[in-house]
C-alpha positions in Angstrom: 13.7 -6.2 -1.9 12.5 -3.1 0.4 14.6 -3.4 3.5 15.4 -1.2 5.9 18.5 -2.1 7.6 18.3 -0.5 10.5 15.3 -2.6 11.5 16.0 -5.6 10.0 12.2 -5.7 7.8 12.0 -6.9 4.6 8.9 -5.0 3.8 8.6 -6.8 0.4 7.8 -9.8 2.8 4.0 -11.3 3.0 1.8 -9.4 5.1 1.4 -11.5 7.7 5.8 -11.9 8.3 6.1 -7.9 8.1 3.1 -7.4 10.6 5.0 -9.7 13.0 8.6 -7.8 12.2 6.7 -4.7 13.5 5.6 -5.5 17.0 8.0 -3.7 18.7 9.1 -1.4 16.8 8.7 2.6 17.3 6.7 4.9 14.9 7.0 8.6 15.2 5.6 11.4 13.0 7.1 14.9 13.8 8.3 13.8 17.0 5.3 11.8 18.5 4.6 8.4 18.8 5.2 5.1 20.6 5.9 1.3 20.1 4.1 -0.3 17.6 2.0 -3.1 19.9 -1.0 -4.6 18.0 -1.1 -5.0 14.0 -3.2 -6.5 11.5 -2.3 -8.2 8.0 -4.4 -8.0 4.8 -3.6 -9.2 1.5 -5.5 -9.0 -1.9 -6.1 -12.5 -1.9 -8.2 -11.9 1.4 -11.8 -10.8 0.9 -11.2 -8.6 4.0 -8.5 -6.6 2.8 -9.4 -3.4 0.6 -7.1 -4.8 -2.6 -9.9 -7.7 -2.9 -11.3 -7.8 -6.1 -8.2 -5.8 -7.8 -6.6 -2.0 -7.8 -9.1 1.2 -7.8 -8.7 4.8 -6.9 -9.2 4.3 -3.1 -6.7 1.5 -2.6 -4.2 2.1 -5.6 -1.3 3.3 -2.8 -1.9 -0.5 -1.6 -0.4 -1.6 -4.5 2.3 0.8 -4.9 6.1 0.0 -3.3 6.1 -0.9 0.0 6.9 0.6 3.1 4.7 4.0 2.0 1.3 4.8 4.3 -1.9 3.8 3.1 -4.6 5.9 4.6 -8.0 5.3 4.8 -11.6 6.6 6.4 -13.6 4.3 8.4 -17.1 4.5 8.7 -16.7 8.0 7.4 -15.0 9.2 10.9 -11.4 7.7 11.8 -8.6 8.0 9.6 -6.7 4.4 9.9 -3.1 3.6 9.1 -1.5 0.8 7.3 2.0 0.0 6.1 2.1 -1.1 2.0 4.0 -4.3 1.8 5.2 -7.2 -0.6 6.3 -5.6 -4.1 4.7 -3.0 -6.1 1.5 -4.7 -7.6 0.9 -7.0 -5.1 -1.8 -5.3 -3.3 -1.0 -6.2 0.6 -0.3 -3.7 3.7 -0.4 -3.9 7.5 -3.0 -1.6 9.6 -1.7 -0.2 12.7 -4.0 -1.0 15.2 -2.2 0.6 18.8 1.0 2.2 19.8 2.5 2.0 23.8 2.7 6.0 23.6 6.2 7.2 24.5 7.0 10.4 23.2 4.6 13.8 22.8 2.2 12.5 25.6 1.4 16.1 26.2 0.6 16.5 22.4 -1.4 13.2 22.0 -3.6 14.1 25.4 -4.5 17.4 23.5 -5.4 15.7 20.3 -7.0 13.3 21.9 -8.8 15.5 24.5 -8.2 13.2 27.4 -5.6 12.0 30.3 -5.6 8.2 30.1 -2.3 7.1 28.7 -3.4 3.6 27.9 -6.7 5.0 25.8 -4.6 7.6 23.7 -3.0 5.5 20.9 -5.1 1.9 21.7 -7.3 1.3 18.6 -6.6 2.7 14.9 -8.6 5.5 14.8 -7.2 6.8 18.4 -4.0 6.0 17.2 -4.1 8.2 14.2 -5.7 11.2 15.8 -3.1 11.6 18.6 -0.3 11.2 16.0 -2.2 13.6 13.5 -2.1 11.3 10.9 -4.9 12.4 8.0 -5.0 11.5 4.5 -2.5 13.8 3.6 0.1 11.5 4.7 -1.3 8.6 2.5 1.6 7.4 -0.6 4.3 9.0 2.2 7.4 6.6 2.7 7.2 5.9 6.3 11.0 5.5 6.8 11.8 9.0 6.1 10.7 12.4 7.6 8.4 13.3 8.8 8.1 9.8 9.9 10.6 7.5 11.9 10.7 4.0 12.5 13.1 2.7 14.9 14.2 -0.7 15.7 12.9 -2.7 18.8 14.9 -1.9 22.0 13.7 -5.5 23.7 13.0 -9.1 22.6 9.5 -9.4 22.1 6.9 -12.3 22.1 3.9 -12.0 20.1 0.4 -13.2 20.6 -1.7 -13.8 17.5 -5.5 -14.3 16.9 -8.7 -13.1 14.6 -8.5 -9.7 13.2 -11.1 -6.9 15.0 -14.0 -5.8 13.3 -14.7 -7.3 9.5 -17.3 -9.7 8.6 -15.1 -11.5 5.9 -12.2 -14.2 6.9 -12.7 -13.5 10.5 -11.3 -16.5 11.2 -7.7 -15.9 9.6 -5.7 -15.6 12.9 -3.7 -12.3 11.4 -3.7 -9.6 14.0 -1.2 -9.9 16.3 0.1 -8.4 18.9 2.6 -7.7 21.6 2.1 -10.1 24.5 1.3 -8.1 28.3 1.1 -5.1 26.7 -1.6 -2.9 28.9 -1.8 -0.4 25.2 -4.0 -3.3 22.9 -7.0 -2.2 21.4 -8.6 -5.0 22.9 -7.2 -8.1 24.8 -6.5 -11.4 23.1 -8.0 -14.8 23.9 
C-alpha cells in the first residue's frame, strides 16, 4: 500500500479510484501550482494508455511504485504529467489534465506568456509549462520536494465522461473532473 496520510489516497488503488481521490486536491512544484480539477485514468489493460502492450523505455516509470511523475512529450511539443499508480509492475498512472491556479500566478503568466487566469493551467500541456514541469521531473516522488500535494480544503463533486483526445477506448467514461469549475480543459457533457 502507497498512502499518503495526509490526503487520505491510496495510490496503489486502480486508476480510475486514485484519479477521483485527486480532484481537489493541490499540486505545487517549487511553490507554484493550484487545485487539481480535471484528470484522466489509463491502465495497461487499456489500448489508450501508454503501458498497452507491456513495459519499454519510454513508459518503464509507469510501471515503477506509485505516486512518482510520469512525464511524457505529446506530439513532439507539450510535456504532460501523470501520477504512477496501483503497485510496481502494474503499469497504470493518472494524467493531469488542468489545475484552478492559486499560487505563483505572477510566475505561471510569465511562463505562459499571457494574462488569462482561466487559460494558464486548463489543458495538460498549459499545465505543465506554467508549473515548469519538463522531463526532468519524470521517476520524481510527487509527495516530496520539490513537489507538494495537499489535501482538499472543500467537499467536492465530480463529473465524469470520455477522455480528450485518443482514438482508442474513447468511450471508457475515465476523465473526470471537478463539477463548476470555470479551470477545465474543456467542459463536460
Amino acid at each position: 500500500m502507497y498512502l499518503i496520510s495526509s490526503l487520505g489516497i491510496d495510490f496503489s488503488a486502480p486508476p480510475a479510484e486514485v484519479a477521483c481521490s485527486l480532484i481537489g486536491v493541490t499540486l505545487m512544484l517549487n511553490g507554484v501550482g493550484g487545485r487539481i480539477v480535471e484528470v484522466e485514468a489509463y491502465d495497461y489493460e487499456d489500448p489508450a494508455s501508454h503501458c498497452f502492450g507491456g513495459m519499454t523505455p519510454r513508459n518503464q516509470v509507469m510501471f515503477g511504485p506509485p505516486c512518482h511523475a510520469y512525464i511524457y512529450r505529446s506530439y513532439g511539443i507539450h510535456w504532460c504529467f501523470n501520477i504512477v499508480c496501483c503497485p510496481p509492475g502494474h503499469g497504470a498512472g493518472v494524467l493531469i489534465r488542468a489545475l484552478e491556479p492559486l499560487a505563483g500566478l505572477d510566475i505561471m503568466r510569465t511562463r505562459r506568456g499571457l494574462d488569462n487566469i482561466r487559460l494558464l493551467c486548463a489543458g495538460p500541456g498549459r499545465l505543465c509549462q506554467a508549473l515548469e514541469i519538463t522531463m526532468a521531473h519524470s521517476g520524481m516522488p510527487v509527495d516530496v520536494p520539490p513537489f507538494q500535494l495537499l489535501p482538499a480544503t472543500t467537499p467536492v463533486t465530480i463529473v465524469t465522461g470520455p477522455r480528450i483526445g485518443i482514438s482508442k477506448a474513447k468511450e471508457k467514461p475515465w476523465r473526470f473532473g471537478l463539477a463548476g469549475s470555470r479551470f477545465l480543459s474543456r467542459p463536460f457533457r
